[in-house]
Each structure stands twice: as C-alpha cells, then as structure tokens.
C-alpha positions in Angstrom: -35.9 2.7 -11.8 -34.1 2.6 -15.2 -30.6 5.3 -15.0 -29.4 6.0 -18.3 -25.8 6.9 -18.4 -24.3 9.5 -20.9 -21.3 11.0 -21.5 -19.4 7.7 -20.4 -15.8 7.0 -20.8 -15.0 4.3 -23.6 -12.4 2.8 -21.2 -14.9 2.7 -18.3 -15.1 -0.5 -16.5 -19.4 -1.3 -16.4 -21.0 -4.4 -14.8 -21.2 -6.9 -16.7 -25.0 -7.3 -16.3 -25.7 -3.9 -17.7 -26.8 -2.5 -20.9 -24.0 -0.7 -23.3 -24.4 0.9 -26.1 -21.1 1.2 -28.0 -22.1 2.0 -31.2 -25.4 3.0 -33.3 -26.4 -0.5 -34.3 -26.9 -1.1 -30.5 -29.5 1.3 -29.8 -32.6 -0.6 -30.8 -31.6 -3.6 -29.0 -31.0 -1.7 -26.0 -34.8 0.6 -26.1 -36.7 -3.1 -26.2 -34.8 -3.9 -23.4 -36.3 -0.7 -21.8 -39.3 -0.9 -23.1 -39.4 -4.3 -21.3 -38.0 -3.0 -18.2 -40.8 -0.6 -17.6 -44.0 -2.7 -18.7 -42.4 -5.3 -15.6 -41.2 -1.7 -13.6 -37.6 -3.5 -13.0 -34.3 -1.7 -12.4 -31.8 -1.1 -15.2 -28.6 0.4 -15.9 -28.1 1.8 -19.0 -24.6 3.0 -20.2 -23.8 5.6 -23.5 -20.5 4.7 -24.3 -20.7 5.9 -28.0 -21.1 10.3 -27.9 -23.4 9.7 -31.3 -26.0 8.3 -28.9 -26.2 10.7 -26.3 -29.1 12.3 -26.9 -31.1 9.5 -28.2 -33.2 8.8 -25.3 -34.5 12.6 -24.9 -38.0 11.3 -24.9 -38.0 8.6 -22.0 -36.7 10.6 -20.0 -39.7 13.3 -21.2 -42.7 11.4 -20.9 -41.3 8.1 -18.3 -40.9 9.4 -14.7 -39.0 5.5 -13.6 -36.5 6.8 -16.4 -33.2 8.8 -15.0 -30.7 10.8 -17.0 -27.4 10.6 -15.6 -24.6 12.9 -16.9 -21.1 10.6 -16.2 -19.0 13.3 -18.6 -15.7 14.1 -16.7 -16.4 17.4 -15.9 -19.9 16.5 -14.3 -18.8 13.1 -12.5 -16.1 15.4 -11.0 -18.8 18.0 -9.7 -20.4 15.1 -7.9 -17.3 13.9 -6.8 -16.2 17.4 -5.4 -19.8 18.0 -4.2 -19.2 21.6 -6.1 -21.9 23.6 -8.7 -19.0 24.9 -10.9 -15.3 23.9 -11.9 -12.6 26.3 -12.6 -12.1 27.1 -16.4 -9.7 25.7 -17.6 -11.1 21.9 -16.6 -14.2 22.6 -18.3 -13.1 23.5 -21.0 -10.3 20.8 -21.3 -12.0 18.0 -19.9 -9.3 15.5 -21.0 -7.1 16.8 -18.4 -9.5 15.4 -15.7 -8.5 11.9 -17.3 -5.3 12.2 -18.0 -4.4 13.8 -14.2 -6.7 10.7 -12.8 -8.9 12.6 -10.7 -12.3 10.6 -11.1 -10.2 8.0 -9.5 -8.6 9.8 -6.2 -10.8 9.1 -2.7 -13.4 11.4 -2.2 -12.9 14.4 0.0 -14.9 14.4 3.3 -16.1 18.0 2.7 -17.1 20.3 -0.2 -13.4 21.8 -2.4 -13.1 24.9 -2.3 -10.1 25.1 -4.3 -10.3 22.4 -6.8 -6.4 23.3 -7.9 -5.3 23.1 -4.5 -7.2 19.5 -3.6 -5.8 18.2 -7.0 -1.9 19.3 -6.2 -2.2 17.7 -3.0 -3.5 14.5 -3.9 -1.4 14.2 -6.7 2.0 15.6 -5.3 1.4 15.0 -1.7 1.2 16.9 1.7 4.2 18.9 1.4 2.1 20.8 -2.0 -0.5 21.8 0.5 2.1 23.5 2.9 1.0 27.7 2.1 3.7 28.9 5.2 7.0 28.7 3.8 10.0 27.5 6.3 13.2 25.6 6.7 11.7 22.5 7.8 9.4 23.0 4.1 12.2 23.8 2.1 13.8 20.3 3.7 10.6 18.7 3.2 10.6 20.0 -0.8 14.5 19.0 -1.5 13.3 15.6 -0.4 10.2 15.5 -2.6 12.3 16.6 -5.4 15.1 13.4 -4.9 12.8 10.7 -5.5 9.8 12.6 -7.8 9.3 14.7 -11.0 6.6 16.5 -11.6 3.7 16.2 -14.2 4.0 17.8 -17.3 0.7 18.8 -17.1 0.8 20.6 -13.9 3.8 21.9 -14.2 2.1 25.8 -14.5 0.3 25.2 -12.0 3.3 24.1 -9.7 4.9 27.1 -11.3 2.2 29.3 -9.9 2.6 27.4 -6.1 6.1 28.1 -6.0 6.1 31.9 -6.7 4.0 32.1 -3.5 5.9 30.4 -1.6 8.7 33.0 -3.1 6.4 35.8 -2.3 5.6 34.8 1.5 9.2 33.6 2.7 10.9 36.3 4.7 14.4 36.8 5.2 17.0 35.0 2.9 14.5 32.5 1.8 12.8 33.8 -0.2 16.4 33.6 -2.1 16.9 30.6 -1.6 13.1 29.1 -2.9 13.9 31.2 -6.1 17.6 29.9 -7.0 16.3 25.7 -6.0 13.2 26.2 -8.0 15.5 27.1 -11.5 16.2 23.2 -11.3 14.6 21.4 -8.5 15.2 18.0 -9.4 19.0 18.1 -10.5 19.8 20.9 -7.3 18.1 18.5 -5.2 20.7 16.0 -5.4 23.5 18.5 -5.4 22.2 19.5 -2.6 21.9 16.6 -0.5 25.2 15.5 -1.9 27.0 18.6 -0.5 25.2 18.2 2.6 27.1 15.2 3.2 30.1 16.7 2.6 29.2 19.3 4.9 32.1 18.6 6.9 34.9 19.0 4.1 35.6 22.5 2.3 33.9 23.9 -0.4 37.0 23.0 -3.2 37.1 20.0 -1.9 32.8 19.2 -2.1 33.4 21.1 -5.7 36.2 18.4 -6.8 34.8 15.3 -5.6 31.6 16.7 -7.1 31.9 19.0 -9.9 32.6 15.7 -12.6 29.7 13.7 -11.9 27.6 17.3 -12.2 26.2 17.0 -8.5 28.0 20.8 -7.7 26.1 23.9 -8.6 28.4 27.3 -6.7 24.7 29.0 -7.1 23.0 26.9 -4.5 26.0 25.5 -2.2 25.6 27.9 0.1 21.9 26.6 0.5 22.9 23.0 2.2 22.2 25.1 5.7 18.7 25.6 5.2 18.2 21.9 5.3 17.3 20.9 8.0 15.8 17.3 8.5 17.5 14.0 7.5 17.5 12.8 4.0 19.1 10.0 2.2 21.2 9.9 -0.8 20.1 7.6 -3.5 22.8 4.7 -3.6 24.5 5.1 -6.6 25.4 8.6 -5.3 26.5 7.1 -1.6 28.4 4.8 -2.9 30.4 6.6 -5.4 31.0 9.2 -2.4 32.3 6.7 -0.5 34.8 5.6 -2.5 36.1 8.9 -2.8 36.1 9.4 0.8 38.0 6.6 1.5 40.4 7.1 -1.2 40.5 10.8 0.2 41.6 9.4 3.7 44.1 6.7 3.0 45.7 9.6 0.7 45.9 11.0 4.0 47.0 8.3 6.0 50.1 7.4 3.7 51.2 10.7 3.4 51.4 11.1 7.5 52.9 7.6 7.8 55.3 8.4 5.1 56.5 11.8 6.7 
C-alpha cells in the first residue's frame, strides 16, 4: 500500500525513511520512487509538505487502487482525532488556531466530542474549565487557578463566554461575586488570597498593609468568605506579609510593656 500525505505541516516531524516532497523540484524524484513501489507492490509513505504539490498525484490515486490519499490538513487530522464529521466554524475556517492552541498534540479522547470547545477548554485550562454547576468550592477552585495561570490570548472569548454562564447559573450572591472576580481575575486573585490571610485583622488594617503593594481592591474584599478550600500565597507575597506582621506585633508588644 503506498499513503500519500497532503496538507502536511512544514514543521511536522516524518520518519526518516519516508518520502518528502518539500518543494517542486522534488516531485519527479519522488513518482519514480512510486512508480517503483508499485511494479514490486511494496509499502510507502509519501508526505506533501509543499501546498504547490497537493494535488499533483490526482491520477494515482484515480487509476492505482494500492495508492491512498490521506488528507493530514489541521482541520481534517483533528476530525480524525475527535472521531467527528464536522468542526465548529470558526476552526475551519481559521485552521491556524488548531496549531497555535496545540490541539493535534493533546491525548485522544476515549469517546466521540461533542463539544469540540468544551474538550479543548478543558484540556488546555484544566478540570476546574469543565465544572458547568457553579459553587463555593468552584469559585475556590477558580481563585486558585487564577494565582498560578493566565489565560491564552486566543481563548480568551471563549473563556469570556464560559464565565457569563457560570454568571447566569449561580444563585444567590454569587452570581455577584463571579461577576465583580471575573473584571480582573488574575490581579483579584492574589488580593484575594492575600486578604484571606488577613482574615483575622480588620478591614483598615488588611487595606494598610495591603493597599501599597496593590494587593487591596474594597470591590472584592468582602468576597474572601466565599473561599472556601486552602490556598497558598506565592512567596514573595508571604514573606512580605510577614514582615509586616511581625513588625505589626512587636509594635504591640512595646507599647504594652512600655505602659
């Protein structure tokens, strides 16, 4: 059997005992080689790198039943991948975006997608991206996510689109309190977990020791009670706390000694 592969990615790693055609000058070369192939009915691989190409074999695969055309474009390696007929619109039509996002190179699902958005979310931003319920223990989860990740560029209308729904299925006050994290996850996650650690301390004093460094936002304080699972400052932040902590309580300290 001789597979002729078109529509392959210039950056493609091949075998090194295949045939590639790169450029036009390769073509001849690469039909004796077929030619020779099919008089001793050996296996080949064949691989289009070049787009010029493409469509240069249209006859073999015509009148040669051993000869196989395989369509490795993004968009139809992904099909194959997904074991799905038809990919939402915007990938088709953009097919760079199923290189640039990686997905030809994620594990393959066990199953038919269903939703190819939703299975590309969740592999590329992890479980708490598949969560549809909105809770406390997800709103922990997402204030953790957002402490130690960013989110791509290109996805980032798509994430848009996730978080509204979550917006729109929370119930009582959060729903509020999705809507104000999501106006800037990344730098209300660490104000966040910062005031949580200063749980214990009132709010001018979380607002003083905080307010400088620009790790106090009065728009989401109130929100350090819907977290609800442990979660670690990054160091820089600990440690700069703790020095004010301390200073905070041998403040104290001298000043009931010296009374």
């Amino acid at each position: 059997m001789i597979r002729i592969h078109t529509g392959v990615l210039p950056a493609e790693q091949l075998a090194c005992e295949s045939l590639v055609v790169r450029e036009p000058a390769h073509y001849p070369i690469v039909r004796r080689h077929i030619h020779e192939a099919l008089v001793q009915e050996e296996d080949l691989e064949v691989f289009v790198v070049t787009r010029v190409c493409d469509g240069w074999f249209w006859d073999l695969y015509d009148y040669h039943s051993d000869v196989v055309h395989i369509d490795d474009t993004p968009t139809e390696r992904l099909k194959r991948k997904l074991s799905i007929h038809n990919l939402p619109a915007d990938l088709t039509t953009e097919p760079n975006l199923i290189v640039e996002l990686g997905l030809l190179d994620l594990a393959d699902p066990t199953k038919p997608v269903s939703d190819v958005w939703k299975w590309i979310i969740r592999n590329r931003m992890g479980s708490v991206w598949a969560v549809e319920q909105p809770s406390r223990e997800h709103f922990s989860e997402l204030v953790g996510w957002y402490l130690e990740n960013t989110v791509d560029p290109v996805l980032q209308s798509r994430v848009e689109r996730i978080e509204q729904a979550w917006i729109d299925a929370a119930s009582g006050r959060l729903p509020g309190a999705y809507a104000r994290f999501f106006e800037n996850p990344h730098k209300n996650a660490f104000s966040l977990l910062a005031c949580k650690a200063l749980a214990a301390y009132d709010r001018q004093i979380r607002e003083q020791w905080l307010a400088p460094e620009g790790w106090f936002s009065p728009r989401i304080d109130d929100l350090i009670e819907f977290i609800e699972m442990p979660l670690r400052l990054p160091e820089a932040i600990r440690r700069k706390l703790n020095s004010r902590l301390q200073t905070h309580w041998n403040t104290r300290l001298k000043e009931r000694f010296d009374d």
